[in-house]
SENU-833504 format. One record per atom (N, C-alpha, C): residue number from 1; residue in three letters; chain; atom name; x, y, z. Coordinates in Angstrom, 1 decimal. Layout:
nr / rest / kette / atom / X / Y / Z
NUM / ALA / A / CA / X / Y / Z
...
END
This chain:
nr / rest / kette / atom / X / Y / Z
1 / UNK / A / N / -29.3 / -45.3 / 69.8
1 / UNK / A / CA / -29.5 / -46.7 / 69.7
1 / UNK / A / C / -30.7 / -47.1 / 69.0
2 / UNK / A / N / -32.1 / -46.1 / 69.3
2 / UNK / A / CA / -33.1 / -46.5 / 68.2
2 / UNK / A / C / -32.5 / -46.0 / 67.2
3 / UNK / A / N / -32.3 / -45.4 / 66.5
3 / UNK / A / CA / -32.1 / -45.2 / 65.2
3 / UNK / A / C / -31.2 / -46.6 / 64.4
4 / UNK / A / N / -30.1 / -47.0 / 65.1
4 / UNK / A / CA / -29.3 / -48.1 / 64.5
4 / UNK / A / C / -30.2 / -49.1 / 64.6
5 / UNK / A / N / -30.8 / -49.4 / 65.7
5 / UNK / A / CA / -31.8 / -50.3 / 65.6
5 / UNK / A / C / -32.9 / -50.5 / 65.0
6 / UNK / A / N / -33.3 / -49.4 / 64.4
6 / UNK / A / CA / -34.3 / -49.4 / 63.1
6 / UNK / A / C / -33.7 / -49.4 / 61.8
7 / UNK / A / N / -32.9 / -49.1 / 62.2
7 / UNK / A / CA / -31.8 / -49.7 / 60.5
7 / UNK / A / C / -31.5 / -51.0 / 60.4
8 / UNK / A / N / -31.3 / -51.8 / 61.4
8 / UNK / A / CA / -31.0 / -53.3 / 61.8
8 / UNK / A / C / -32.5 / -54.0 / 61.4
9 / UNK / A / N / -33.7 / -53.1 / 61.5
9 / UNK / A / CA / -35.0 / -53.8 / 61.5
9 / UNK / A / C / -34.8 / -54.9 / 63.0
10 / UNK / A / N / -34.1 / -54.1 / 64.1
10 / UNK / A / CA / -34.6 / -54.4 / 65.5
10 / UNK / A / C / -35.6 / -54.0 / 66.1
11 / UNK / A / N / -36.1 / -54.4 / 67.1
11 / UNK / A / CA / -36.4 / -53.0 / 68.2
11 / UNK / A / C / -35.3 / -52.8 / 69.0
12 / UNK / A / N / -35.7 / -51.8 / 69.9
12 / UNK / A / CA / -34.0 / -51.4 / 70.9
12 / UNK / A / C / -34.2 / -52.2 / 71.4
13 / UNK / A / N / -34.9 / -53.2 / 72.2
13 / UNK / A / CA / -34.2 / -53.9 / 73.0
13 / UNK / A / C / -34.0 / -55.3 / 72.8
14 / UNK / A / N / -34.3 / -55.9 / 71.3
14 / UNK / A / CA / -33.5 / -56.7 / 71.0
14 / UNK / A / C / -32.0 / -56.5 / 70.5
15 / UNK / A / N / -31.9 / -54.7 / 69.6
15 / UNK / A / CA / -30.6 / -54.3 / 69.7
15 / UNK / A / C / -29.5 / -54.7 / 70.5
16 / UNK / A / N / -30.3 / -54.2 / 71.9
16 / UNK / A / CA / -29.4 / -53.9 / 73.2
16 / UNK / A / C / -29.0 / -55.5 / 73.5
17 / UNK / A / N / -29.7 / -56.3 / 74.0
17 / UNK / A / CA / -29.4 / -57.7 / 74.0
17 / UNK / A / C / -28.1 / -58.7 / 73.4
18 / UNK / A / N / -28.5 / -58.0 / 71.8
18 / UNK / A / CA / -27.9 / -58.4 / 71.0
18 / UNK / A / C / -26.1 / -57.4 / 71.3
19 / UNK / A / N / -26.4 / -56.5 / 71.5
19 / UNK / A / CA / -25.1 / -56.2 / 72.3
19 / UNK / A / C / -24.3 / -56.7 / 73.0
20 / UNK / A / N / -25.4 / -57.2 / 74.2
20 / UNK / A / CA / -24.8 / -57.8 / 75.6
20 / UNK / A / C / -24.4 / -58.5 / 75.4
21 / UNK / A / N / -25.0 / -59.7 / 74.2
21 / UNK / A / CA / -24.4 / -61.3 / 74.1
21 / UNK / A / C / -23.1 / -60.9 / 73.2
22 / UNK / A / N / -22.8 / -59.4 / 72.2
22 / UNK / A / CA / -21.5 / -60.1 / 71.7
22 / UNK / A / C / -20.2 / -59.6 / 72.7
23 / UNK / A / N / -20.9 / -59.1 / 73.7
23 / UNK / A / CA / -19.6 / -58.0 / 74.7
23 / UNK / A / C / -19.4 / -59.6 / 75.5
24 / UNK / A / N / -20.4 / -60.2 / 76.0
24 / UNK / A / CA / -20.2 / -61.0 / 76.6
24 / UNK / A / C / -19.0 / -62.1 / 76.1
25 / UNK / A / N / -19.7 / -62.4 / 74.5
25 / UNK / A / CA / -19.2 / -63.8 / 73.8
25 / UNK / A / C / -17.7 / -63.1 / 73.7
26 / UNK / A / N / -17.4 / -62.0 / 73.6
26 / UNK / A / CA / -16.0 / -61.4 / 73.7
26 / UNK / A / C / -15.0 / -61.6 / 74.9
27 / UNK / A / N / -16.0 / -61.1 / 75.9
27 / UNK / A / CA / -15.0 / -61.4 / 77.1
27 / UNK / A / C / -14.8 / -63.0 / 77.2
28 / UNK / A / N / -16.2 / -63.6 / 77.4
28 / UNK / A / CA / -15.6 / -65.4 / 76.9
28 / UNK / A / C / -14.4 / -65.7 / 76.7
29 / UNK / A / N / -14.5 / -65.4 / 74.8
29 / UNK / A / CA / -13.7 / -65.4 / 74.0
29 / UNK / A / C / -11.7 / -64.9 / 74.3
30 / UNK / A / N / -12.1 / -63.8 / 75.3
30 / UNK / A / CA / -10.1 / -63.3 / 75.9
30 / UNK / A / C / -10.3 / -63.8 / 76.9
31 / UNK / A / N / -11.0 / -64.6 / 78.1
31 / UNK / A / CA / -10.7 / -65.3 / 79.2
31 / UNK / A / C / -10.1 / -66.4 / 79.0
32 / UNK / A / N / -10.3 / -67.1 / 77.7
32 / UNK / A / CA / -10.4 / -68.6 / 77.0
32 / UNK / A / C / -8.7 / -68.3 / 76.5
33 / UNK / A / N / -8.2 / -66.7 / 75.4
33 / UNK / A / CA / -7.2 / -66.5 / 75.5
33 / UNK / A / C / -6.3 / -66.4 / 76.3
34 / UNK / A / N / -6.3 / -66.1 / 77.5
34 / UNK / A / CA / -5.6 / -65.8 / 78.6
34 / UNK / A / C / -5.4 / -67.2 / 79.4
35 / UNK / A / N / -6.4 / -67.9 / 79.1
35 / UNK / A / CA / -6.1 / -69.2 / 79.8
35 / UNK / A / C / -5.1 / -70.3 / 78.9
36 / UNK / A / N / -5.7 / -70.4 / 78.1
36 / UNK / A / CA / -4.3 / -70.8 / 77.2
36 / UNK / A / C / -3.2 / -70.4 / 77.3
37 / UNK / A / N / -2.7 / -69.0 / 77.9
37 / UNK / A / CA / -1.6 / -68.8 / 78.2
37 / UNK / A / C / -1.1 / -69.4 / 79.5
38 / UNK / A / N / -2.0 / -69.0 / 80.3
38 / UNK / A / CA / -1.6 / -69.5 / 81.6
38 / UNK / A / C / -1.4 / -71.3 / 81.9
39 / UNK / A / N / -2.1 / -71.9 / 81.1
39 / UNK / A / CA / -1.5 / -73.4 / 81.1
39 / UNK / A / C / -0.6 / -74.0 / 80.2
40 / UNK / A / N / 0.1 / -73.0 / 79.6
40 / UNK / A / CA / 1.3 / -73.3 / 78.7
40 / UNK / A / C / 2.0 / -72.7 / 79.3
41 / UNK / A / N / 2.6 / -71.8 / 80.4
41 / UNK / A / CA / 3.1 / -71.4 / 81.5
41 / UNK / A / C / 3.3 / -72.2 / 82.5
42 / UNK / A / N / 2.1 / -73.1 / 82.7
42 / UNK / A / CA / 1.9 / -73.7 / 83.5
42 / UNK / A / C / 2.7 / -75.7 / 83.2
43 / UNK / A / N / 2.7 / -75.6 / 81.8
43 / UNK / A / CA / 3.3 / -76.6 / 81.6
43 / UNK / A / C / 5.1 / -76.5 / 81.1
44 / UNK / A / N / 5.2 / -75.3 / 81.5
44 / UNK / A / CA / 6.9 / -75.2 / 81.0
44 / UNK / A / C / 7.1 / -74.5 / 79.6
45 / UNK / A / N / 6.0 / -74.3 / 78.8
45 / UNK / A / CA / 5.8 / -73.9 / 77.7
45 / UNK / A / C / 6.3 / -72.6 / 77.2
46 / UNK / A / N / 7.6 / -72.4 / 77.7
46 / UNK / A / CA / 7.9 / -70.7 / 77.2
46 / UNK / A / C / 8.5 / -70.0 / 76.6
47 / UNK / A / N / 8.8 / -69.0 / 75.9
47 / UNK / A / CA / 9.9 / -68.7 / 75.0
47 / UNK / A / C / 11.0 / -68.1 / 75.9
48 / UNK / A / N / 12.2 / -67.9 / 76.1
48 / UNK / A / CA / 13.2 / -67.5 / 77.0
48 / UNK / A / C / 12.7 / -65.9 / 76.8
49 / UNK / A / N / 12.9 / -64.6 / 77.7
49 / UNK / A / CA / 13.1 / -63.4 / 77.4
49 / UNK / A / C / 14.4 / -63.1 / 76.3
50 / UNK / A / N / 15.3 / -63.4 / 76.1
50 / UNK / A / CA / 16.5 / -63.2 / 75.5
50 / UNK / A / C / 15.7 / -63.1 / 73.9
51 / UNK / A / N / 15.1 / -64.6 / 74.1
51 / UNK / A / CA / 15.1 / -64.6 / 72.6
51 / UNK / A / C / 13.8 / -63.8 / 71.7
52 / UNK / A / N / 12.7 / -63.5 / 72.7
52 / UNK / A / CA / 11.9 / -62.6 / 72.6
52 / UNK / A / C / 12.6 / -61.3 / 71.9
53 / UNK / A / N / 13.5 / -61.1 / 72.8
53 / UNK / A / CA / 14.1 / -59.7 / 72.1
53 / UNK / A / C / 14.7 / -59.4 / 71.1
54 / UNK / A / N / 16.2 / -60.9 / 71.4
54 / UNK / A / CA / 16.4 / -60.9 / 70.2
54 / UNK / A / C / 15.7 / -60.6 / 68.5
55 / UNK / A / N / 14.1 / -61.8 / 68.3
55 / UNK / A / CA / 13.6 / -61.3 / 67.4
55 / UNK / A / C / 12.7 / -60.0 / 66.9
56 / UNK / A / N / 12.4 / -59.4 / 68.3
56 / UNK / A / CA / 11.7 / -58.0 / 68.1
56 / UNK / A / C / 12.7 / -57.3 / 68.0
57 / UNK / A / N / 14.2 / -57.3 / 68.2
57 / UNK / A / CA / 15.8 / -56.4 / 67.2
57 / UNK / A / C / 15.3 / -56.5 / 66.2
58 / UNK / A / N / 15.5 / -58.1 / 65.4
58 / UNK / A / CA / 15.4 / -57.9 / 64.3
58 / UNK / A / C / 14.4 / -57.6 / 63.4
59 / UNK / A / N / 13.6 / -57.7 / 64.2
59 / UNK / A / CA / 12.1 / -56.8 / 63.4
59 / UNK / A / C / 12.1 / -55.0 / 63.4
60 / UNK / A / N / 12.8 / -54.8 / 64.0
60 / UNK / A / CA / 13.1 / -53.2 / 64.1
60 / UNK / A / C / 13.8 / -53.0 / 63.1
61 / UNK / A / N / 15.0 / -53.6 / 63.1
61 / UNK / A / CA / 16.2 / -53.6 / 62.3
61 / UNK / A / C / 15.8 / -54.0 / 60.7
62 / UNK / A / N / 15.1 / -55.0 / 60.6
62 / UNK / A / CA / 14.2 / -54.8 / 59.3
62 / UNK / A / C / 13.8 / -53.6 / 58.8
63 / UNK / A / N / 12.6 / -53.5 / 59.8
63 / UNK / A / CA / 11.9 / -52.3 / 59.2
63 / UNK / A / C / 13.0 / -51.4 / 58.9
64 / UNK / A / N / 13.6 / -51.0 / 59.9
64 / UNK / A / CA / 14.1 / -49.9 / 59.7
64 / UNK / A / C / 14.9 / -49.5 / 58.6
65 / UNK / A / N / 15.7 / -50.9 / 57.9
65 / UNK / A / CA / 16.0 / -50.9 / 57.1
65 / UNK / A / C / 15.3 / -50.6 / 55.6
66 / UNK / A / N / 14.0 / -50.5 / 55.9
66 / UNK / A / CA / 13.2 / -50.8 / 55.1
66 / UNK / A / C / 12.8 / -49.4 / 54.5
67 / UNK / A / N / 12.9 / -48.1 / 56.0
67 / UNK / A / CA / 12.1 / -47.4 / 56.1
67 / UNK / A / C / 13.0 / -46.0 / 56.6
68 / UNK / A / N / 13.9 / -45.7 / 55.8
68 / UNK / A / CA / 14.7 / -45.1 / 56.2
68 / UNK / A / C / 14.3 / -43.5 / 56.7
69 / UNK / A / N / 14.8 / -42.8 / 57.9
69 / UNK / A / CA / 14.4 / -41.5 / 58.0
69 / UNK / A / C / 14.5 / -40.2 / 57.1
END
């Protein structure tokens, strides 16, 4: 960690800091994703399973065509 942080022209423990806040701003950042999901759930907002699958077939069935063995 010193070393990268002497290449950053940090010291380590603004390094480190600087770590915390982007692990942090990350987790933020997928709680905020996750909640978006859950209140479009929450408003009826869904794609059926059927049709989920349906287009992950035809995404197989593409490639595959694409990508022969």
């Amino acid at each position: 960690m010193d070393r990268i942080a002497a290449q950053k022209g940090m010291s380590s423990a603004d390094y480190a800091a600087e770590a915390i806040r982007r692990v942090a701003e990350s987790d933020s950042d997928f709680d905020a994703f996750i909640q978006t999901g859950i209140d479009a759930a929450d408003r009826g907002d869904l794609v059926p399973h059927a049709q989920v699958m349906a287009e992950l077939d035809a995404m197989i069935e593409k490639h595959r065509a694409r990508c022969p063995e």
